[in-house]
C-alpha positions as CSV (number, residue, x, y, z in Angstrom):
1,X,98.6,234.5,39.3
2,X,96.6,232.1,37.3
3,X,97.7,228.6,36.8
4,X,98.9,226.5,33.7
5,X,96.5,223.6,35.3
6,X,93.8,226.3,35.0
7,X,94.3,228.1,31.7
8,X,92.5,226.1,29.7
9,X,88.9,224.1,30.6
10,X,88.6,220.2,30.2
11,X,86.7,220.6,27.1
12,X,89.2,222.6,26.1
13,X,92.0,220.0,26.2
14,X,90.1,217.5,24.9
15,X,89.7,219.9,22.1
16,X,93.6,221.1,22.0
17,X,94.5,217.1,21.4
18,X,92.2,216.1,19.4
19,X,93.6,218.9,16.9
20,X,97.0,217.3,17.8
21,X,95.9,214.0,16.5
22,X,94.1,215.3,13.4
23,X,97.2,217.3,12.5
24,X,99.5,214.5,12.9
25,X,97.4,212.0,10.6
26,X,98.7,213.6,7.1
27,X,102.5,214.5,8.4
28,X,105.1,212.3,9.6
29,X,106.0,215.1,12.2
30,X,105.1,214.8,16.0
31,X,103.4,217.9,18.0
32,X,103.7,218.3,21.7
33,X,101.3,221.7,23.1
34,X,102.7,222.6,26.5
35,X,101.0,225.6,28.5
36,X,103.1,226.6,32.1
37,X,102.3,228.8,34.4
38,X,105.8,230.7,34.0
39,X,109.0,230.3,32.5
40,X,111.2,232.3,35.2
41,X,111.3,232.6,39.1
42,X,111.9,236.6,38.6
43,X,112.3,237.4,42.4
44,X,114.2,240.6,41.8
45,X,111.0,242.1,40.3
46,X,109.2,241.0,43.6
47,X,112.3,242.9,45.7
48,X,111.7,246.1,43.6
49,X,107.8,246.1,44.1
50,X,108.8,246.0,48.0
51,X,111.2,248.8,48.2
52,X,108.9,251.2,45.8
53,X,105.7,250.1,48.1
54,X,108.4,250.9,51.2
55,X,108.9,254.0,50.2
56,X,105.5,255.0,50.0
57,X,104.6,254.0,53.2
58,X,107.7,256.0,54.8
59,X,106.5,258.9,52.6
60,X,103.0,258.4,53.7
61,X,104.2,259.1,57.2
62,X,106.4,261.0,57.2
63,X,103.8,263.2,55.5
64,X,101.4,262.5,58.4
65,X,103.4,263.4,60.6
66,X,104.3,267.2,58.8
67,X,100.5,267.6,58.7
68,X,100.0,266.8,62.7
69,X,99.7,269.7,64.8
70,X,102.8,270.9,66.7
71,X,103.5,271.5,70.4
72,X,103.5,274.5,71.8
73,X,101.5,276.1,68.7
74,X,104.3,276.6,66.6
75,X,105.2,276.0,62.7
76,X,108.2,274.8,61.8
77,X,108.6,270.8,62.1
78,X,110.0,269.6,65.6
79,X,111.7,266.1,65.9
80,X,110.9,263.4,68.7
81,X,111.0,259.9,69.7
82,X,108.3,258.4,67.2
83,X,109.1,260.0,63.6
84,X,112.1,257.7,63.1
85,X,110.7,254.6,64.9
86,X,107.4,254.9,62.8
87,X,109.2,255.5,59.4
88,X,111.7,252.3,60.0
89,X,108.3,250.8,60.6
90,X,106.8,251.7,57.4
91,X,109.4,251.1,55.6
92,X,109.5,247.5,56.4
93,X,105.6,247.0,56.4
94,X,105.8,248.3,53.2
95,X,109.0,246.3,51.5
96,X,106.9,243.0,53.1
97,X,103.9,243.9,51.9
98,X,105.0,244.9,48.0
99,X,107.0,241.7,47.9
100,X,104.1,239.3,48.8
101,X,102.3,241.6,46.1
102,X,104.7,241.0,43.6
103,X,104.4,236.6,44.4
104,X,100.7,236.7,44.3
105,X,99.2,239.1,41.6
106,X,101.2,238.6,38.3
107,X,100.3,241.6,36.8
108,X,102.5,243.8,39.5
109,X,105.3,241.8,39.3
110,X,105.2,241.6,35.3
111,X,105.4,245.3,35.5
112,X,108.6,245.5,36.9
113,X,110.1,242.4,34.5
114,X,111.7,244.1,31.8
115,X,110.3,242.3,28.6
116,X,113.7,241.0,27.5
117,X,114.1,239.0,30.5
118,X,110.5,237.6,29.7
119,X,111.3,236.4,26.2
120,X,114.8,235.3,27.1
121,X,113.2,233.1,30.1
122,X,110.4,231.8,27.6
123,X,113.1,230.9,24.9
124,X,115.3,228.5,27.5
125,X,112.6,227.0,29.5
126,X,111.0,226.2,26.0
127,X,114.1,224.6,25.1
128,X,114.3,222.8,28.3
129,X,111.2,221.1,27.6
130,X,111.7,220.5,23.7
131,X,114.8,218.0,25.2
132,X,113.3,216.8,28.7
133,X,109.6,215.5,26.8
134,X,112.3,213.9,24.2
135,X,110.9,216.1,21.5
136,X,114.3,215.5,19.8
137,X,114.7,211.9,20.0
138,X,111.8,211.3,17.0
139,X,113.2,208.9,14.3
140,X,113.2,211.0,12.0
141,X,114.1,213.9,13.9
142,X,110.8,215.9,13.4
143,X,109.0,216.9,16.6
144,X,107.7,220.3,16.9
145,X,107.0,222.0,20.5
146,X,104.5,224.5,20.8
147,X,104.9,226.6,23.9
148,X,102.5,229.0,26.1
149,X,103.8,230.4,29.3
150,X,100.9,231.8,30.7
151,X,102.9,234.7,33.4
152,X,104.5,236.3,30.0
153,X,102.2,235.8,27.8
154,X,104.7,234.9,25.3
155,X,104.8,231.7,23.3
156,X,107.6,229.8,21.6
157,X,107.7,227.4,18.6
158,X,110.8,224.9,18.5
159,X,111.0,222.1,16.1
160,X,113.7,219.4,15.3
161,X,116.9,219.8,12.8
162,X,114.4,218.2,9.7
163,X,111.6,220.3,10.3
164,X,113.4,223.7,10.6
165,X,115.2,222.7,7.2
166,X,111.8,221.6,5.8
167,X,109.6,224.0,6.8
168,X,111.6,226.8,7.2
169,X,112.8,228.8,10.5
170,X,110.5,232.1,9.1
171,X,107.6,230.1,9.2
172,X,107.9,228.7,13.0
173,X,108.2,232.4,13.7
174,X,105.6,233.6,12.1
175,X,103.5,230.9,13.9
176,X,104.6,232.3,17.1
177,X,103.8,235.7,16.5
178,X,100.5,234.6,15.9
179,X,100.1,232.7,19.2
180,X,102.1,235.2,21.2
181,X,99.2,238.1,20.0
182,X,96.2,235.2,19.5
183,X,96.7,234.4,23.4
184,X,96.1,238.0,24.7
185,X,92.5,237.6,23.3
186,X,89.7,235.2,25.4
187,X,89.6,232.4,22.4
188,X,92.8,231.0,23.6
189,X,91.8,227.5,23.1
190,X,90.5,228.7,19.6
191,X,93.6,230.3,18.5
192,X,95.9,227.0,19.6
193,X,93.5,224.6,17.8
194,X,94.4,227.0,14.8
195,X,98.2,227.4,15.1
196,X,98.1,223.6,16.0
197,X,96.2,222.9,12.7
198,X,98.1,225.5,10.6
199,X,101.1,223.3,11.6
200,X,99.8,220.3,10.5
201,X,98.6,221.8,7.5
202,X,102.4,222.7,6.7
203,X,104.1,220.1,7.8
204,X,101.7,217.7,5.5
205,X,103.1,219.4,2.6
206,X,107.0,218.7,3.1
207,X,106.5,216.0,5.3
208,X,103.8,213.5,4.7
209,X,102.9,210.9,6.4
210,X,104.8,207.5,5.4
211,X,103.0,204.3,5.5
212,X,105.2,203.4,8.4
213,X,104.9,206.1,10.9
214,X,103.8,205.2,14.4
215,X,102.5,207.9,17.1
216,X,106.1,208.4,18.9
217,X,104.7,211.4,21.1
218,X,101.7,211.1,23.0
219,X,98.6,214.2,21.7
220,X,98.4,214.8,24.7
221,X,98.7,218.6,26.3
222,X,101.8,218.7,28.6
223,X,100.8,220.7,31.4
224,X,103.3,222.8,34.1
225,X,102.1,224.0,37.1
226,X,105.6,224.3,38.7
């Protein structure tokens, strides 16, 4: 599964916060990019990989051992001593094996997530952050987040109590939508520096800068790895 800390080259940072800082100059709003490597644990999706690679391998067996020839040149199955040791065996070479599937290749363990889960884990991890990197405690009560999580593939856009009465809670979401499809493309650096820019482009227009606004969030790109 590929890494938040990996997502994006150095160049491409550098690129990602210098947008941050050029949208910032003309609003009085703050803009925090975070990119993590995923927003939920999901370990039942891992359990349900094992038990469906299990069963395979207990089929697989079992199947082997219809086809083998049987003693005394007849045709109709005969029981002995192996065919239940060597299915139990399967069984549990197979659950271990589909499970430590499921932890190491995303793709097979975002196939059993059910997509609702996803979006639901996105949404409260987001939120987590938006309060932990004190994107609510701007004076003016004006930070927007902008959130990738890189195992879903799903982004979120939070912003404080000003900007959603500003700006509008329509427009956050249709910036998400955009990143959310924009990031299943190979310009993902691209399509954040536009989002990121779009943003400040907005924001400028109901909340311009003010001859006393300092930089109360670092443009920096908050990355998770955990």
């Amino acid at each position: 599964m590929q890494r938040a800390s990996t997502f994006f080259t150095q160049d491409e940072t550098a690129r990602i916060e210098a947008a941050v800082a050029e949208a910032e100059a003309n609003t009085s709003a703050e803009i925090l990019p975070v990119v993590a490597t995923a927003s939920g644990r999901y370990d039942r999706p891992e359990d349900i990989a094992g038990l469906w690679c299990g069963a395979l391998a207990a089929a697989i067996v079992w199947l082997l051992f219809r086809a083998a020839p049987q003693p005394h040149g007849g045709w109709d199955f005969q029981w002995t001593s192996l065919e239940l040791p060597a299915l139990l065996l399967a069984l549990v070479a197979g659950f271990l094996a589909g499970t430590a599937a499921g932890s190491s290749f995303g793709s097979l363990r975002r196939l059993f997530t059910p997509k609702n889960q996803m979006r639901d884990e996105v949404a409260l991890r987001a939120r987590q952050v938006f309060f932990d990197s004190r994107v609510h405690h701007t004076r003016a009560g004006t930070g927007v987040l902008i959130y990738l999580s890189v195992f879903e593939r799903t982004a979120a856009v939070l912003a404080d109590e000003t900007v959603v009465q500003k700006l509008g809670q329509n427009t956050l979401n249709a910036l998400c939508a955009e990143l959310t499809e924009g990031m299943r493309g190979e310009a993902r650096a691209d399509v954040l520096c536009n989002a990121i820019e779009r943003a400040g482009d907005a924001l400028a227009r109901v909340l311009p800068r003010e001859p006393d606004d300092v930089n109360e969030l670092q443009n920096t790109l908050l990355v998770l790895d955990e």
